[in-house]
C-alpha positions in Angstrom: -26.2 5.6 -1.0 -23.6 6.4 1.4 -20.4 6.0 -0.3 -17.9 3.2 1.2 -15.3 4.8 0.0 -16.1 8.1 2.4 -16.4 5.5 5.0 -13.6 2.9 4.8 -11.1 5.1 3.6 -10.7 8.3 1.9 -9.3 8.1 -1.4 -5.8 9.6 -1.7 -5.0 12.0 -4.5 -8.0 10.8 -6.6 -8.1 12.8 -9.7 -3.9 12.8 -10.1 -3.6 9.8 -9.4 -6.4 8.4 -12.1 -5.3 11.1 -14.2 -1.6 10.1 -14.5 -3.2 6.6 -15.9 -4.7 8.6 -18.6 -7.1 6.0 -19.3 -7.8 4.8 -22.4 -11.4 3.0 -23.8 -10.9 -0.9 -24.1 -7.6 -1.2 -21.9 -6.6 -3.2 -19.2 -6.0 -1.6 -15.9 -5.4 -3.2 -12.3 -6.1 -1.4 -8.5 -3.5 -3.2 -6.5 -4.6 -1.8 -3.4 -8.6 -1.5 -3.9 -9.2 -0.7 0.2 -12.6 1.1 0.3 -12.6 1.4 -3.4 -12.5 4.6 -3.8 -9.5 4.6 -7.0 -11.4 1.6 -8.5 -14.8 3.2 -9.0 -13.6 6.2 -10.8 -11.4 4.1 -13.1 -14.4 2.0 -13.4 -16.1 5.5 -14.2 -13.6 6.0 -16.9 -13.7 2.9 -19.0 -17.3 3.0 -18.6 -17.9 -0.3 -19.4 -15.1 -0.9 -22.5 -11.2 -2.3 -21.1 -11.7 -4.1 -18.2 -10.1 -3.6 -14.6 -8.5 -5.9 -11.7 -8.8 -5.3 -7.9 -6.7 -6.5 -6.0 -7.0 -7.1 -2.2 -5.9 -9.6 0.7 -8.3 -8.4 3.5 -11.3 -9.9 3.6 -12.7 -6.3 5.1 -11.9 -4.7 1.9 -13.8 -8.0 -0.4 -16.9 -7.0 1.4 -17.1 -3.8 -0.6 -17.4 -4.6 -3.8 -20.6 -4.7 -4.0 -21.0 -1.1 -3.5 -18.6 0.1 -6.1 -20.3 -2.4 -8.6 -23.2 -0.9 -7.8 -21.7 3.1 -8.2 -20.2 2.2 -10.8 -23.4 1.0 -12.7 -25.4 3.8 -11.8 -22.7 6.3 -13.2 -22.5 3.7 -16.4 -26.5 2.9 -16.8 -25.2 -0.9 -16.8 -27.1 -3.4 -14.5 -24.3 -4.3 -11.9 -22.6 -7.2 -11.9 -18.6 -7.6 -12.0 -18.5 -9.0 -15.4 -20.6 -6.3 -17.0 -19.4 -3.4 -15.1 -15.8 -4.2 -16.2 -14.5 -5.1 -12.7 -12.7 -8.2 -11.5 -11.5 -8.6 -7.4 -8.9 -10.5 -6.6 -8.0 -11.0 -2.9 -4.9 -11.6 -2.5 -1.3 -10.1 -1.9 -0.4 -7.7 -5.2 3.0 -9.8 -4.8 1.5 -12.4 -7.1 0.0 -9.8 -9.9 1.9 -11.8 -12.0 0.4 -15.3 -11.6 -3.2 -13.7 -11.2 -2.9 -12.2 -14.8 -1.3 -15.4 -16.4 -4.6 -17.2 -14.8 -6.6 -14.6 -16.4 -4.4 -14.8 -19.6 -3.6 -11.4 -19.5 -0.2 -10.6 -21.3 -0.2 -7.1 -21.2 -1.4 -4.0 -19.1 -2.1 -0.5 -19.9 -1.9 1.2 -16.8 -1.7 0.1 -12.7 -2.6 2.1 -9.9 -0.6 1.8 -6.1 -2.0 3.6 -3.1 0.4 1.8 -0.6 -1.2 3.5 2.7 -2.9 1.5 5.3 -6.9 2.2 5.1 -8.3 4.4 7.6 -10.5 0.9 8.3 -7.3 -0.3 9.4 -6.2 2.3 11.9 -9.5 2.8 13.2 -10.7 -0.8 13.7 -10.1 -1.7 17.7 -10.0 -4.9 16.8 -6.8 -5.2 14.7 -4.0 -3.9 16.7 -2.8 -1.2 14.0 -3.3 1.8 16.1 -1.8 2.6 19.4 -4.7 4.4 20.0 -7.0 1.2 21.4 -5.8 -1.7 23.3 -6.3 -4.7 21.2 -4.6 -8.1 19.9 -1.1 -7.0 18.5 -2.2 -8.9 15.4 -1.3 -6.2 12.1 -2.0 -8.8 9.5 -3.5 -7.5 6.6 -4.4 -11.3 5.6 -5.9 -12.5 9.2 -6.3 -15.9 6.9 -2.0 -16.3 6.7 1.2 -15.8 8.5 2.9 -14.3 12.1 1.1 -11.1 13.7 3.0 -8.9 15.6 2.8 -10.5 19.0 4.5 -13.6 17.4 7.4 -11.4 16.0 7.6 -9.4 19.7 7.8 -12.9 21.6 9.6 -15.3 19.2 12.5 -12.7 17.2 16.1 -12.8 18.6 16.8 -9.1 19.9 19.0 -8.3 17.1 16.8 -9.3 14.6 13.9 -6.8 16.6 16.5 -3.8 16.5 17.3 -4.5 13.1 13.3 -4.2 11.8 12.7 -0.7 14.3 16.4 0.7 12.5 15.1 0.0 8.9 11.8 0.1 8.8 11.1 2.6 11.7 13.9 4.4 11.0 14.8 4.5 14.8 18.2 5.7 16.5 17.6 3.7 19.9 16.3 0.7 18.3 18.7 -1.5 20.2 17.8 -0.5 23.1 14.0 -1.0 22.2 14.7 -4.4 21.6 16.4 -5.0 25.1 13.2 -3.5 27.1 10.9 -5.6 24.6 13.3 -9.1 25.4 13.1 -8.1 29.0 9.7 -7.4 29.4 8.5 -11.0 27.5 10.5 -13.0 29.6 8.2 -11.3 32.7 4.9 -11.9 30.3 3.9 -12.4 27.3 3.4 -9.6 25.4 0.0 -9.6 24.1 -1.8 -7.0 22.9 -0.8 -3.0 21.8 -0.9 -1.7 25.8 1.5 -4.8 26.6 3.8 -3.6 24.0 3.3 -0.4 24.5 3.7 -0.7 28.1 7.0 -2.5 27.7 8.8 0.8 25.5 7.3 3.8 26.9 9.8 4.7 29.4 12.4 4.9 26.2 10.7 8.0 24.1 10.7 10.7 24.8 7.2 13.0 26.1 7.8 15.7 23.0 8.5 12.8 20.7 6.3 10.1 21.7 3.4 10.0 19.3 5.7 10.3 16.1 8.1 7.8 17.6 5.4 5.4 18.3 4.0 5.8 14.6 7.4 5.0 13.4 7.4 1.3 16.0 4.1 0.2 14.6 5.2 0.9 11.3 8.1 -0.8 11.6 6.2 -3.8 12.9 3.6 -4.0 10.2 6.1 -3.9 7.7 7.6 -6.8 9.1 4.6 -8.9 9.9 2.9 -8.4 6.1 6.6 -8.4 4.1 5.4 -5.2 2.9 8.9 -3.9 1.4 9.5 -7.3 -0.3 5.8 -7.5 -1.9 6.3 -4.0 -2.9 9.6 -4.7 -4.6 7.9 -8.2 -6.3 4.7 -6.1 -7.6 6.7 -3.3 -8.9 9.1 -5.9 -10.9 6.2 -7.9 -12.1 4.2 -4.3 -13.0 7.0 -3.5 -15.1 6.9 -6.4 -17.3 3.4 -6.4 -17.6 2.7 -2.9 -19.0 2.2 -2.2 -22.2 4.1 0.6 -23.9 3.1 3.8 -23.6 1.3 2.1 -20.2 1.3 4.0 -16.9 2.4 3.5 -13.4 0.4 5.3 -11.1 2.0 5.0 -7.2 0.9 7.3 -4.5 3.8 6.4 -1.1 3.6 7.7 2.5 7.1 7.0 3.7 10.4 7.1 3.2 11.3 3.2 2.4 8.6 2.4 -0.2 8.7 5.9 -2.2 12.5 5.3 -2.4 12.2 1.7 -3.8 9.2 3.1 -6.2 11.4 6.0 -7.5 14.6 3.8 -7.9 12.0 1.5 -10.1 11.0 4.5 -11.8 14.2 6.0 -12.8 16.5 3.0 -13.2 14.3 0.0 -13.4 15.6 -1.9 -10.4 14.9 -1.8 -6.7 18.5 -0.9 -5.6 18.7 2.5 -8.2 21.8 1.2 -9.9 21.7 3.2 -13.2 22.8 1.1 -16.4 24.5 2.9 -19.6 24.3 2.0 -22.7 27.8 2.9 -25.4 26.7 6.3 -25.3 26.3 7.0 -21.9 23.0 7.2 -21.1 20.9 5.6 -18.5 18.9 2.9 -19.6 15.4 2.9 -18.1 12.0 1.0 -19.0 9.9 4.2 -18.0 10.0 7.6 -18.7 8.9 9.8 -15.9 5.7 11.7 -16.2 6.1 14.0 -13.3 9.9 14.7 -12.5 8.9 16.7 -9.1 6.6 14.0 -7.0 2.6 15.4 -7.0 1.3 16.0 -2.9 -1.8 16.6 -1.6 -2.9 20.1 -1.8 -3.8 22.5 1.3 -7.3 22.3 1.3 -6.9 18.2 0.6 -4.8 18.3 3.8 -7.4 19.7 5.8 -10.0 17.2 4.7 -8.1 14.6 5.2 -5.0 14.7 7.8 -3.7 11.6 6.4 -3.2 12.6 3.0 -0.2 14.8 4.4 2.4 12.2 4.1 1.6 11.2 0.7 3.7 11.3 -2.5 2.4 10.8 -6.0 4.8 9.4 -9.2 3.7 8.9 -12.3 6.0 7.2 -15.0 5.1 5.7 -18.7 6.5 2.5 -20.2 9.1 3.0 -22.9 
């Protein structure tokens, strides 16, 4: 059996990352981001049939395969495959509303959940989605095609400020006001459309030596916008918090600046923001206590493998 997860996206940091959940039999553990399912089926492999484990997705690409890792994860259990009997529920949706999923499932507390907030490989190399600058396609960038604006919305409706506001923060982008201008004055020629319209429309503003990294840095800033990816992030985080168990494990693997700061802020102070709060004594009070101080990357020989492992950043921390 070809293995999906080899094919819709290679699994980042596998064994650290499953690892630094340090699994226990008959616990409750949740995939936020189950993509190809690559993190799932070895947790799966772990609790080998005792605890029980959630999946959560929003595409509908990703839904399609669970039947593969049910069936993996069978064979490596010797358990016919279902999802009830192999220990796996899916749940598509955004990992924003972990908390309402587990109060339908009448879950109160979890032992350990695992993050890998990159885009799948599926993503950037599907035509058809508009993720990659690579192909000419529909600026779409949804990660739920069922819900909400794509990107071509967001390029042809947003005032200019609010478009140089989303390339500063999320795309991190010195010039990002005058991005916006060429994108306001290129949509009231034509609509802008698909990647090579938008593309198209801010070319002439990078630079040759730059332009592939500052590209990267546009789309990202656009996905984040169209799928409310810092906000979600922020919400699942808060909601994982409350949810774990003590002695329970947060497992979160980033691959940018914005979301690993936001994780490690959760991490060390328990909010979003990183305000630290003393108790009488003066020390920081914290839900988790960090398992790895110095974050875990990708080794040399993972690099090579996989090229897009290279941005990633493992932290582990463990419920108080």
């Amino acid at each position: 059996m070809v293995k999906i997860a080899e094919t819709y996206h290679v699994p980042v940091l596998l064994k650290q990352s499953i690892d630094g959940l340090d699994i226990k039999p008959g616990g409750i553990y949740i995939d936020v981001t189950f993509g190809g399912g690559g993190h799932s089926r070895e947790i799966l492999k772990r609790i080998n049939g005792n605890g029980h484990l959630y999946s959560f997705d929003q595409d509908e690409d990703a839904e399609k395969n669970v039947n593969n890792i049910i069936a993996e994860a069978s064979n490596d259990s010797g358990i016919a495959g279902t999802e009830n009997n192999c220990g796996l529920t899916f749940v598509r949706s955004n990992f924003r509303y972990l908390k309402n999923w587990m109060r339908y499932y009448n879950i109160d507390h979890i032992d350990g959940l695992l993050a890998d907030l990159g885009v799948s490989s599926h993503h950037f190399d599907d035509e058809t989605r508009g993720f990659s600058f690579r192909f000419d396609a529909p600026l779409d960038m949804r990660m739920n095609k069922r819900a909400g604006m794509t990107a071509a919305d967001i390029v042809n409706e947003y005032e200019e400020e609010a478009l140089a506001d989303i390339f500063y923060l999320y795309g991190e982008l010195k010039n990002s006001r005058r991005i916006a201008a060429a994108i306001i004055k290129a949509r009231d020629v034509k609509k802008i459309e698909t990647t090579q319209d938008f593309i198209k429309a801010v070319e002439p503003l990078f630079k040759r030596e730059r332009e592939k990294k500052d590209m990267a840095k546009l789309f990202q800033a656009l996905r984040i916008e169209v799928n409310h990816e810092m906000d979600a992030l922020k919400e699942m985080l808060l909601s994982a918090t409350e949810l774990l168990e003590k002695g329970g494990r947060l497992s979160v693997i980033t691959y940018h600046s914005l979301e690993d700061r936001i994780v490690k802020n959760i991490m060390k102070t328990g909010n979003a923001e990183g305000k630290m709060k003393q108790d009488f004594f003066g020390r920081i009070e914290t839900p988790f206590k960090l398992i790895n101080n110095k974050v875990i990357i990708p080794d040399e020989e993972e690099q090579l493998k996989n090229p897009r492992s290279r941005s990633a950043k493992l932290r582990i921390a463990e419920k108080r």
